[in-house]
VOBA-1610 file (N, C-alpha, C; in pm, whole numbers, padded with zeros to 5 digits, always signed):
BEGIN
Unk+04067+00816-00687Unk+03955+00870-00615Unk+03856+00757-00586Unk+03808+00762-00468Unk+03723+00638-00376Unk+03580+00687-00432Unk+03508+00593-00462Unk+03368+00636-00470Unk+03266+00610-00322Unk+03200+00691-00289Unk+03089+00706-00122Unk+02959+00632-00185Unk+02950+00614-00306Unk+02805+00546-00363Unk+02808+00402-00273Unk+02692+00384-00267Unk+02674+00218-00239Unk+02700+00118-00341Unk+02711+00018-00284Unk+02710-00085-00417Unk+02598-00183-00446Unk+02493-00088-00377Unk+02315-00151-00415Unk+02225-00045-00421Unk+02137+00028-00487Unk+02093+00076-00460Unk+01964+00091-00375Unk+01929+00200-00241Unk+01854+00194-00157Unk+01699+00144-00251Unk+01637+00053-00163Unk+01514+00006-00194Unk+01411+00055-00122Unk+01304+00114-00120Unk+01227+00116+00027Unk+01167+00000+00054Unk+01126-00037+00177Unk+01010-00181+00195Unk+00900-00165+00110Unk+00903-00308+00067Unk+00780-00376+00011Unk+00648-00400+00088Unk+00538-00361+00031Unk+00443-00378+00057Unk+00438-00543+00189Unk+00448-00649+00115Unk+00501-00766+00138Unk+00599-00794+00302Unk+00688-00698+00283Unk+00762-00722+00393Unk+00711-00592+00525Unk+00598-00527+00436Unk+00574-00416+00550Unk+00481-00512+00618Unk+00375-00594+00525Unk+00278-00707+00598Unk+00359-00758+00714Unk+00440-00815+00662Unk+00530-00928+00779Unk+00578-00851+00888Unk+00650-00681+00883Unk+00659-00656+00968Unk+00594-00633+01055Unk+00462-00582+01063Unk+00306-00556+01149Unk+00256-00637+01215Unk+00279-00809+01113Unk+00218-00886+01198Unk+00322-00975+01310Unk+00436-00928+01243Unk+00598-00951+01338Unk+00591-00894+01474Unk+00517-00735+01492Unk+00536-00647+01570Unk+00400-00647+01667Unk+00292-00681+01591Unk+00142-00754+01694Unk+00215-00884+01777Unk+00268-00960+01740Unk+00316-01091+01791Unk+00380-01080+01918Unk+00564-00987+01878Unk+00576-00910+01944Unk+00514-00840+02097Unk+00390-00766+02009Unk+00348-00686+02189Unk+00235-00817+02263Unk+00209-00934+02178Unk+00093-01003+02278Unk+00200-01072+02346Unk+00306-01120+02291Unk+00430-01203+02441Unk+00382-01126+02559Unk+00359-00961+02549Unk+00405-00898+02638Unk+00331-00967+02769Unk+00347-00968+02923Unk+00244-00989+03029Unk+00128-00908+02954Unk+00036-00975+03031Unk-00081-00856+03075Unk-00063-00751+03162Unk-00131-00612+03086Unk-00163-00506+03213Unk-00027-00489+03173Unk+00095-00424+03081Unk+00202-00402+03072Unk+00210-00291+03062Unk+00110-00219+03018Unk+00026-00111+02995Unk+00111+00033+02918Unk+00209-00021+02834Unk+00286+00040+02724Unk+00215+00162+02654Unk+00277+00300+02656Unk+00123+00422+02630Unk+00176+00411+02512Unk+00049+00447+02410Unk+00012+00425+02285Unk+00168+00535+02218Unk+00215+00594+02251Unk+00295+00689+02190Unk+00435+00593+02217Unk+00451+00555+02314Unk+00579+00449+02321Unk+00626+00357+02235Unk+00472+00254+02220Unk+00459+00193+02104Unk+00511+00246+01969Unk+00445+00330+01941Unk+00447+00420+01812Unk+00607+00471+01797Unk+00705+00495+01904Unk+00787+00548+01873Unk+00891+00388+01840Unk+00877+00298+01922Unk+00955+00143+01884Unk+00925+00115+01745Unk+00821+00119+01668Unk+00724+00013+01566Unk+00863+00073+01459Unk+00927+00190+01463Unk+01013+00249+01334Unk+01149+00152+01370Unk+01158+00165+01469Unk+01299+00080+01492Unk+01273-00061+01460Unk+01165-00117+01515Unk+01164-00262+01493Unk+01122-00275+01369Unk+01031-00187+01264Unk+01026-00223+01173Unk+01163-00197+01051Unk+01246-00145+01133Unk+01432-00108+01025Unk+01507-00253+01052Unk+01511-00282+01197Unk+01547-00438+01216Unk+01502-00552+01174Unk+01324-00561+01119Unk+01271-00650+01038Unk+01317-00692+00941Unk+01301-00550+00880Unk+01298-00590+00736Unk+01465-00583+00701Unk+01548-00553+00748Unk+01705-00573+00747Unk+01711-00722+00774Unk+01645-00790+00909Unk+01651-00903+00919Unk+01607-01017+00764Unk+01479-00933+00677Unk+01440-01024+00595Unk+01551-01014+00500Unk+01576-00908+00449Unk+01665-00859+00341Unk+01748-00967+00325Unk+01838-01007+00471Unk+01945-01084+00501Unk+01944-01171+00550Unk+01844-01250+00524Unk+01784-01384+00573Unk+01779-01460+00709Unk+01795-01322+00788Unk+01815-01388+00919Unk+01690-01381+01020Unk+01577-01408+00930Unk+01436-01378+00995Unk+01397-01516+01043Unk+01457-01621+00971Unk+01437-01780+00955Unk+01371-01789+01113Unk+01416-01797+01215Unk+01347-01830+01343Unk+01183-01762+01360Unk+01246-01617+01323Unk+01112-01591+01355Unk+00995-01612+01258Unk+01032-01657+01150Unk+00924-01743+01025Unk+00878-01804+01053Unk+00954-01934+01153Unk+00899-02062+01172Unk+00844-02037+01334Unk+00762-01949+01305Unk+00764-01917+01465Unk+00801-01990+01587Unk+00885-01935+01582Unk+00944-01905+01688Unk+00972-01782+01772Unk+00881-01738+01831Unk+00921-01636+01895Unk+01001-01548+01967Unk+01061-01460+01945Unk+01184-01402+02041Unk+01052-01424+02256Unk+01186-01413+02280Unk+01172-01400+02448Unk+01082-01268+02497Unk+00962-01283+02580Unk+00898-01147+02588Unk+00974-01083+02651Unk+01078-01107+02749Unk+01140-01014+02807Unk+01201-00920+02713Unk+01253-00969+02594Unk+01356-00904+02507Unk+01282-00720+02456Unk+01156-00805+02419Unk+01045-00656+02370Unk+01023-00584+02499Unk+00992-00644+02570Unk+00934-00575+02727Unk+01040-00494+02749Unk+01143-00531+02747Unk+01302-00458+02824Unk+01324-00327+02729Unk+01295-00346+02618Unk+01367-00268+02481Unk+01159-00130+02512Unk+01077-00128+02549Unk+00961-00064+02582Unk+00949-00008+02704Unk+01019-00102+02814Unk+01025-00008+02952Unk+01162+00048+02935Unk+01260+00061+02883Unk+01348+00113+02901Unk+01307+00256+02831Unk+01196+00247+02715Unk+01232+00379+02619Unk+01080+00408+02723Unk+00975+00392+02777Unk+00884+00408+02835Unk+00948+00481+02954Unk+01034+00432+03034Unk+01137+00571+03140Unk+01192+00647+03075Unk+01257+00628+03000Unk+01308+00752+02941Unk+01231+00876+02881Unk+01106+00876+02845Unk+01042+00960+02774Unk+00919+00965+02875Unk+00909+00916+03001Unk+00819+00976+03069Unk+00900+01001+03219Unk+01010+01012+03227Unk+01048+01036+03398Unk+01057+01171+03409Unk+00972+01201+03553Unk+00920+01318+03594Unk+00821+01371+03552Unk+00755+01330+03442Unk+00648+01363+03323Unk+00483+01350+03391Unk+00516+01277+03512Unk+00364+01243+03576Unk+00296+01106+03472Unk+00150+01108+03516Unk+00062+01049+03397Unk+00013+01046+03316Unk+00061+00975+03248Unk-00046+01014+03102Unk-00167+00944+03062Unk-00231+01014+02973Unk-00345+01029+02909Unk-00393+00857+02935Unk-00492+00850+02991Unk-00516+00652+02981Unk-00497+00571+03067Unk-00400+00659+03183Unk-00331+00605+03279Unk-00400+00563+03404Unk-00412+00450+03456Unk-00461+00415+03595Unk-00406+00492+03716Unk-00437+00587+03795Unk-00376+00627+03945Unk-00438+00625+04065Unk-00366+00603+04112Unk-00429+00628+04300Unk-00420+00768+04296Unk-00570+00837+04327Unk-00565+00951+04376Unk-00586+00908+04553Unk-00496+01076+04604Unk-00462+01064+04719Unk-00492+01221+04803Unk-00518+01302+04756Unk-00560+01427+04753Unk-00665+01482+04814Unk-00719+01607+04819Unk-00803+01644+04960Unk-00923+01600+04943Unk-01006+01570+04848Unk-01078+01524+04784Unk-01129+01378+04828Unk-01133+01383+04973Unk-01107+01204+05061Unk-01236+01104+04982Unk-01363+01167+04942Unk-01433+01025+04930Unk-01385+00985+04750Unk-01331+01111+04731Unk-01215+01035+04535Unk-01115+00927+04554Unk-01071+00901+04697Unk-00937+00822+04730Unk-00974+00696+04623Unk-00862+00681+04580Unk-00846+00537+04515Unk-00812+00536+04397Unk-00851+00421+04287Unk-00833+00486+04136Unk-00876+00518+04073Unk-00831+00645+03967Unk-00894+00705+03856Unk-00812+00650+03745Unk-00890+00683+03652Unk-00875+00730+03543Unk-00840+00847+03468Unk-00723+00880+03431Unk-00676+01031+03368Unk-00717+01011+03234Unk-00824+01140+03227Unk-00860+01141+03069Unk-00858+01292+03006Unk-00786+01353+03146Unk-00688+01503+03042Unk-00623+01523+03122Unk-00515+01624+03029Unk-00388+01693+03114Unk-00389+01805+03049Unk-00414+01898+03141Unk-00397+02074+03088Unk-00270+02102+03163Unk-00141+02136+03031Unk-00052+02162+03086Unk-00016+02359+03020Unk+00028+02412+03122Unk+00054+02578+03131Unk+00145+02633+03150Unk+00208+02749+03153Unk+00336+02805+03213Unk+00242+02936+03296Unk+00354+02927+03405Unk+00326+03007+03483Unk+00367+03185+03503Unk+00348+03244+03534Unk+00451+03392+03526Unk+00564+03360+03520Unk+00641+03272+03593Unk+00783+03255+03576Unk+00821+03184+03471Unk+00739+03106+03393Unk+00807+02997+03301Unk+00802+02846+03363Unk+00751+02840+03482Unk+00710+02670+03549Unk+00571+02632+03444Unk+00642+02487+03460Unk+00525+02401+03370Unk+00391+02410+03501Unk+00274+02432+03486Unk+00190+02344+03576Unk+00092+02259+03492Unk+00083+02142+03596Unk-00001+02011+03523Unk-00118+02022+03609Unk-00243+01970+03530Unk-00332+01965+03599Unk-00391+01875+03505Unk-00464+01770+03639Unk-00523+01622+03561Unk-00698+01625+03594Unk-00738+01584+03460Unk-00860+01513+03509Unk-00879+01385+03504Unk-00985+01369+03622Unk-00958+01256+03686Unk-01098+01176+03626Unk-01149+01065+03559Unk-01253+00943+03579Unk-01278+00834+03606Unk-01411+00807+03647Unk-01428+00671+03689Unk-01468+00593+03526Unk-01476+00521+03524Unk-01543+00391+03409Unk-01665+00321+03479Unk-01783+00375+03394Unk-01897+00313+03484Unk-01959+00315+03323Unk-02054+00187+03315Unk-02179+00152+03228Unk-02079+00171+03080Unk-01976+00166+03067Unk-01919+00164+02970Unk-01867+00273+02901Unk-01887+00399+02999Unk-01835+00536+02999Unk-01702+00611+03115Unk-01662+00670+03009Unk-01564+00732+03160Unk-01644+00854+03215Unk-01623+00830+03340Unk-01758+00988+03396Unk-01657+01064+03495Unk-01652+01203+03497Unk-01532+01293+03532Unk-01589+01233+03678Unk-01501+01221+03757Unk-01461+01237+03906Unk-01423+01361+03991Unk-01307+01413+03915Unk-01250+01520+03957Unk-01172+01575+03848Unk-01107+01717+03846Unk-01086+01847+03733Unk-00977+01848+03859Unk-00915+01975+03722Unk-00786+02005+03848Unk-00682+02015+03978Unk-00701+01829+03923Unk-00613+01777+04023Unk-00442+01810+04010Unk-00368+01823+04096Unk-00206+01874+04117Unk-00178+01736+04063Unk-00053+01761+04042Unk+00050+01616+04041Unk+00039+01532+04166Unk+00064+01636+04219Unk+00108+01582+04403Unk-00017+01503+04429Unk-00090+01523+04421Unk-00238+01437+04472Unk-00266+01301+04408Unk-00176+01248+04305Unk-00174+01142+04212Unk-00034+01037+04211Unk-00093+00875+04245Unk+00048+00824+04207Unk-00008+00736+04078Unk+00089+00787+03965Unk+00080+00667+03831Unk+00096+00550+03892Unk-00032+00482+03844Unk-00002+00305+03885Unk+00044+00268+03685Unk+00082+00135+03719Unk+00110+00068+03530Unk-00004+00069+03471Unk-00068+00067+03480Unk-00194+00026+03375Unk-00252+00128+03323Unk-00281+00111+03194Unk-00319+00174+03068Unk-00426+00115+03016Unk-00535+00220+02995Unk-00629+00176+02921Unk-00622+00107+02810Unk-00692-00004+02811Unk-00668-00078+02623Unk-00787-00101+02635Unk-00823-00114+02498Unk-00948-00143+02404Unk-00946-00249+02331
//
């Protein structure tokens, strides 16, 4: 009879190697361009994966490059963020933070806002409807523009609010 046990037992990360991974994974998103504008939930959903590949990398000593910094290629992070960034927002519209050209009946709003809500609903039939609000950024505030804007009246541009 075969034994299924391991022949190490599971460790969780160390304090130590959780440090290294964080500041592995800041490093990481500044390669990125500017204005890459990655939404805060995208991020959040990579940081688990890259932090399982870290610390596997330290475990097994194959972190050596990136110790001596040396940095991986920004494309490598960028590619591995827009790829999961389409996938979890196509058809989804804009989100929360998001820079858009409004385009809608609303002619002297033309240009860009700022989306700083999304009231999303079902309808009698079971259709999603979205409805965005729209702001400007003035004196260091966002100040509503426009309320219940359609999808249709909005194109997501890349950029994401950062702080």
């Amino acid at each position: 009879m075969t034994s299924i046990e391991p022949a190490h037992r599971a460790i969780p990360a160390t304090e130590g190697e959780r440090e290294q991974m964080e500041a592995a994974f800041r490093a990481a998103l500044k390669q990125l361009p500017e204005n890459t504008g990655f939404p805060h939930d995208v991020r959040e959903l990579v940081r688990p994966l890259f932090e399982a590949g870290w610390i596997s990398g330290v475990r097994t000593g194959h972190t050596g490059p990136a110790l001596a910094d040396v940095p991986l290629p920004p494309h490598i992070f960028g590619t591995a963020l827009s790829n999961l960034s389409a996938a979890l927002h196509t058809d989804s519209g804009p989100s929360i933070g998001q820079l858009v050209s409004y385009h809608g009946s609303q002619e002297r709003y033309h240009g860009r806002c700022w989306v700083t809500r999304i009231e999303r609903e079902l309808d009698r039939r079971g259709r999603e409807s979205v409805l965005y609000r729209l702001s400007e950024y003035r004196n260091g505030a966002f100040v509503t523009a426009l309320t219940g804007v359609h999808t249709g009246s909005v194109t997501a541009l890349s950029q994401h609010w950062q702080m």
